[in-house]
N, C-alpha and C positions, 0 to 999 in steps of 0.2 A: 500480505497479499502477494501470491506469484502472477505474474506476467508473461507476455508471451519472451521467448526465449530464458525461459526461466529467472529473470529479474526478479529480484525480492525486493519490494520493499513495505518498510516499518513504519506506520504512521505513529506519534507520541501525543496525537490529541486524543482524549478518552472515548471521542465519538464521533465520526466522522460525519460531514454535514451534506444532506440529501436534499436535491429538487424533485419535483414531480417526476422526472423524464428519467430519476434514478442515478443523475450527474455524481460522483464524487469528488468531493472537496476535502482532502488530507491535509492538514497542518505539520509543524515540524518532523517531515517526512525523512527518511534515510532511506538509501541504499544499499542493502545487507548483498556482498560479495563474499560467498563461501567459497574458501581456498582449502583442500586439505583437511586439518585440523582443526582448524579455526576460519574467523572471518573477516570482514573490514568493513567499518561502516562509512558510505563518502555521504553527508547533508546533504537534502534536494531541495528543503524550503516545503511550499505550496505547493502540492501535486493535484493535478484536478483530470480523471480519470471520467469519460465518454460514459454513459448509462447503456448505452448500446453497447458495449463491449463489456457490459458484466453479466459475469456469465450466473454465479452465485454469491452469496452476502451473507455473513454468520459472523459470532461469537464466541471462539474458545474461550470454553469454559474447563481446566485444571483442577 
C-alpha cells in the first residue's frame, strides 16, 4: 500500500480485515523505506488505516 508522502507499507497477514465503513485492519505490518538500490524494512505491528481515506483496494495478482 502507498501512502500519502509516498510511505509504503507491507501488510504479512493474507487478508486484511474490513468493517462496513471500509476501516482497514493490517496485521504484522512493515515499513518498506526505498533507498537507492535497495530498501529497509522498520515493523509497524497493527496498522489500522481510516475507510475514508481509501482511495482504491485490489489484489496483485503475478
Amino acid at each position: 500500500m502507498i501512502l500519502l508522502r509516498y510511505r509504503t507499507i507491507v501488510p504479512h497477514s493474507p487478508h486484511p480485515s474490513t468493517a462496513l465503513s471500509a476501516n482497514l485492519v493490517l496485521q504484522d505490518t512493515v515499513e518498506r523505506t526505498h533507498v537507492a538500490d535497495g530498501y529497509s524494512d522498520a515493523y509497524r505491528g497493527v496498522f489500522v488505516i481510516r475507510g475514508e481515506n481509501v482511495v482504491l483496494l485490489g489484489e496483485i495478482v503475478s
